[in-house]
N, C-alpha and C positions, 0 to 999 in steps of 0.2 A: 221264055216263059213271061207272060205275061203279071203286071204288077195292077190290082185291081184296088182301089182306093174309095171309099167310102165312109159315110158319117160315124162310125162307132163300130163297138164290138158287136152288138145283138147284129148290126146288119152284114158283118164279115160272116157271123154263123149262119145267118139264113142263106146268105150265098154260096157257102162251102157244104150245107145240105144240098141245095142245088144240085151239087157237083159242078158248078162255075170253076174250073182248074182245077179240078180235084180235090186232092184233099192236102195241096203244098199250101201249109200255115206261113212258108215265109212269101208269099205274092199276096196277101193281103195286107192293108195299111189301113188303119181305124184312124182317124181325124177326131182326136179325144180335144174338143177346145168347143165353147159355148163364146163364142165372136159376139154375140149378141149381147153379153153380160162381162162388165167390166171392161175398163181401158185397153185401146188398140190405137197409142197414138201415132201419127203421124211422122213424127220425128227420130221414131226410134227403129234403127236396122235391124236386120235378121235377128241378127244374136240378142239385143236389149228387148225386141221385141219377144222374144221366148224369155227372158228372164222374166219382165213386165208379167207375161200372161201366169208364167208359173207361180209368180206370188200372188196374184188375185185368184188362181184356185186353193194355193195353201190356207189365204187367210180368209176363204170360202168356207174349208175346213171338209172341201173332198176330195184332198188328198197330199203329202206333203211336199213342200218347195223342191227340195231332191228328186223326188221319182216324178212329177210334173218336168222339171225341168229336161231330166234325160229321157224323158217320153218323146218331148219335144225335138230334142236333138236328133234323136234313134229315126224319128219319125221326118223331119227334115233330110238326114242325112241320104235315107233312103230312096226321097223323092230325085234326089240331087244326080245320085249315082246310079240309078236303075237306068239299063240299055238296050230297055227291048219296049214294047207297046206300053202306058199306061193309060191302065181304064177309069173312068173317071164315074162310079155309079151315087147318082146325089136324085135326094127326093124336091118339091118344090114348095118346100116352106121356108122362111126364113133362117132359121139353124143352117141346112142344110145350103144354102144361095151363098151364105158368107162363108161357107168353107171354100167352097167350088170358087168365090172370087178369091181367095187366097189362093188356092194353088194353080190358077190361071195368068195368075201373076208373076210366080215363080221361075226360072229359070229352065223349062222343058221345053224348047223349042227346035231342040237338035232332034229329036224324037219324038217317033207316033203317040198321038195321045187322044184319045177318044172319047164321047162321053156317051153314058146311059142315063138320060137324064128321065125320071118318072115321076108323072102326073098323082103318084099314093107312097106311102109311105111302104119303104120297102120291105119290115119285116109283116108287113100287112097283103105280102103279096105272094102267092105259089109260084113253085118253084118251076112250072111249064111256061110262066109268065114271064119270070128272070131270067129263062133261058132264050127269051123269046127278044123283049128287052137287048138285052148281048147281042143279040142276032142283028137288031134294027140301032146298034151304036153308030154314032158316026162323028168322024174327024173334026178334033176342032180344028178353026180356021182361024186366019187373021185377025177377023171382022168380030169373032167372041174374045180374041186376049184385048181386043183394041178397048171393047168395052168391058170390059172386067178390070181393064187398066184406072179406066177414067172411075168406073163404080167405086173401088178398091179405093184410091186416093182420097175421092169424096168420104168413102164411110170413116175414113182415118183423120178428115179433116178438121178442124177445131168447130169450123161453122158450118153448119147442116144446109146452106143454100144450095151448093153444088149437086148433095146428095138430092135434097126434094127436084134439084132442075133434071136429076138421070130419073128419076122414080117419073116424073109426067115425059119425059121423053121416050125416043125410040128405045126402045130393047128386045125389038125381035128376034136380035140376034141369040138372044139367053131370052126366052118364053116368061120364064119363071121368074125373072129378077125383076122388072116393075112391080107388081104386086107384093113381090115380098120386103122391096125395100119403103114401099106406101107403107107395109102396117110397120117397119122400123120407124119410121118419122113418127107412128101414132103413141110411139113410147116416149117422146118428149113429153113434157109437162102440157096437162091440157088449159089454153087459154081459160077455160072458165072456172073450173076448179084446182086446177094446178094437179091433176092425177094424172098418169100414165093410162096406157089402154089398159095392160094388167092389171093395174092398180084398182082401176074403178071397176072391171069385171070382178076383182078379189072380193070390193065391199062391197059390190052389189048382190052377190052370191051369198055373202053372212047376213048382208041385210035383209034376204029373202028367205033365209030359213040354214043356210050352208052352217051346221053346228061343228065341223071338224072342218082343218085346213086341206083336209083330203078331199070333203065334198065341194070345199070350194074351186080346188084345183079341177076339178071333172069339171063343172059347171060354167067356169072359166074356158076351160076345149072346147065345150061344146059351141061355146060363139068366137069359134077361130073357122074361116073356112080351108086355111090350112095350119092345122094345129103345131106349133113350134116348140114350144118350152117343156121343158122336165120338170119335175115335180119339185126335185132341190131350187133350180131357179125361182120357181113360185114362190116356195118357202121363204125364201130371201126377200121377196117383194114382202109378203103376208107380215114375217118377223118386222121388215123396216116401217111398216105401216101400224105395228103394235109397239116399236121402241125410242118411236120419236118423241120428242118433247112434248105432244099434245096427241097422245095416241088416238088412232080413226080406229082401231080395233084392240080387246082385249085377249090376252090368248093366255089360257089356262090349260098347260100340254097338248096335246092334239084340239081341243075345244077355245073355239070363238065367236065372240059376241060385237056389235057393233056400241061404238058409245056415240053421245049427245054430238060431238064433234063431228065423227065420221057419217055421224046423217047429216052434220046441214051438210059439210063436204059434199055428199052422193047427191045433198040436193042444189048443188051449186050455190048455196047462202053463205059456204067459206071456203078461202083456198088453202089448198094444204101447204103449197109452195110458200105463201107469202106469211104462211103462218110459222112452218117447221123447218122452212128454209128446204134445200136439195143437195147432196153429196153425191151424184153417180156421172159414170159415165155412159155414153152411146158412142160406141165407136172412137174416133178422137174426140169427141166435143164432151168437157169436161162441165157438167149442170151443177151449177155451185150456189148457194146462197140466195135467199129473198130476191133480190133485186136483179135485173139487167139477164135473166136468164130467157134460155132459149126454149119458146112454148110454141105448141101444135094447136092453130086455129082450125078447129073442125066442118067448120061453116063454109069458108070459099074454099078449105083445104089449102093449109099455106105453113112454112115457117114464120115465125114472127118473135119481135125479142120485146120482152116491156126491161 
């Protein structure tokens, strides 16, 4: 029996409608981890690494450090130990690129492992399509754990060089992993404003009329050419962008309004960074404080550090 592995629950159900393996609930494995949001550093092995993750979605607040953590394990354990085929169905936006480089890194090399890798988002697709998909899987080889090796390290790495040097280089080996790791780098802080891509789609969205963080979120997708983020992650951006020191947004329960601030911000006359300073992570590289931080020059397209 085969072990079919993919970004989430909604995408396990649309493939067991399918009838992708029937209807055996234990050959599906959901990949419940947002790689994109909060620390993945470097330093830290298998096991610190699922501790790490499980407390950035506890103190997320979707879901508790306990049942994260043995999600994790349950979910590891079984990648570890499965001894027949596993399939590897991942869509090609960034969410989904960093999962697939995590478990291409992983220890499956004693065994077949395949990928379905799709150009649309999966639960966006029928079910003659996915069966079709499955049909057209094929073997990963070498030449993708070689670069999933090198991507994987990079994204984990404290300094984002590595990572923009795989984002302009070859990756044909993975289609989908240059693009998706280009618009990772656009989430550093932007040279001119000190905003992330999200960040400045958030307030450009209230600033143009987005009255609730719902409509901001839509308006937001809609200038992703592969849409990534979840609506919680937004929220998080949205919230940190209303609870800074010198708020760019005010938010009164579902409704928000831009302040004096968050215009010159949106109009590049203040930066947010050098203003409210930055707490997050990307991957390993930890964006801390006013100074000496790591920003995304949008111009030549470059990392760069003031």
């Amino acid at each position: 029996m085969r072990l079919h592995v993919t970004n989430g629950d909604a995408a396990v159900e649309k493939l067991r409608a399918a009838g992708i393996d029937g209807a055996f609930l234990d050959s599906f494995l959901p990949w419940r981890d947002v790689l994109h949001d909060g620390p993945v550093p470097g330093d830290a092995g298998a096991a610190a690494l699922r501790a790490i993750r499980a407390r950035f979605i506890a103190d997320a607040g979707w879901s508790s450090y306990g049942d994260a953590l043995a999600d994790f394990e349950r979910r590891d354990a079984t990648l570890a130990t499965w001894d027949d085929e596993i399939v590897l169905w991942f869509e090609h936006d960034l969410y989904d690129q960093l999962q697939l480089l995590q478990i291409l890194t992983s220890d499956t090399r004693s065994r077949r492992v395949t990928l379905a890798q799709s150009d649309d988002h999966l639960t966006s697709i029928g079910a003659d399509a996915l069966r079709e998909l499955e049909a057209r899987r094929r073997t990963v080889t070498d030449r993708d754990r070689d670069l999933a090796t090198r991507a994987w390290r990079a994204f984990r790495a404290s300094d984002p060089h590595d990572l923009d040097g795989i984002a302009r280089g070859d990756t044909s080996a993975l289609p989908a992993l240059g693009p998706a790791l280009a618009r990772l780098l656009e989430e550093l802080p932007s040279a001119r404003n000190g905003l992330s891509r999200t960040e400045k789609q958030a307030l450009d969205a209230v600033r143009d009329g987005g009255a609730t963080w719902r409509d901001a979120f839509h308006a937001s997708q809609r200038r992703e050419s592969a849409a990534y983020l979840g609506d919680a992650s937004f929220l998080r951006v949205v919230d940190g962008l209303a609870s800074c020191t010198t708020p760019l947004v005010a938010r009164d329960g579902d409704a928000l309004s831009i302040t004096a601030f968050g215009r010159a911000v949106a109009a590049g006359d203040a930066d947010h960074v050098a203003t409210n300073g930055v707490d997050r992570w990307l991957g390993g590289t930890h964006l801390h404080g006013r100074d000496g931080v790591w920003r995304w020059d949008a111009a030549p397209g470059h990392v760069v550090r003031r």
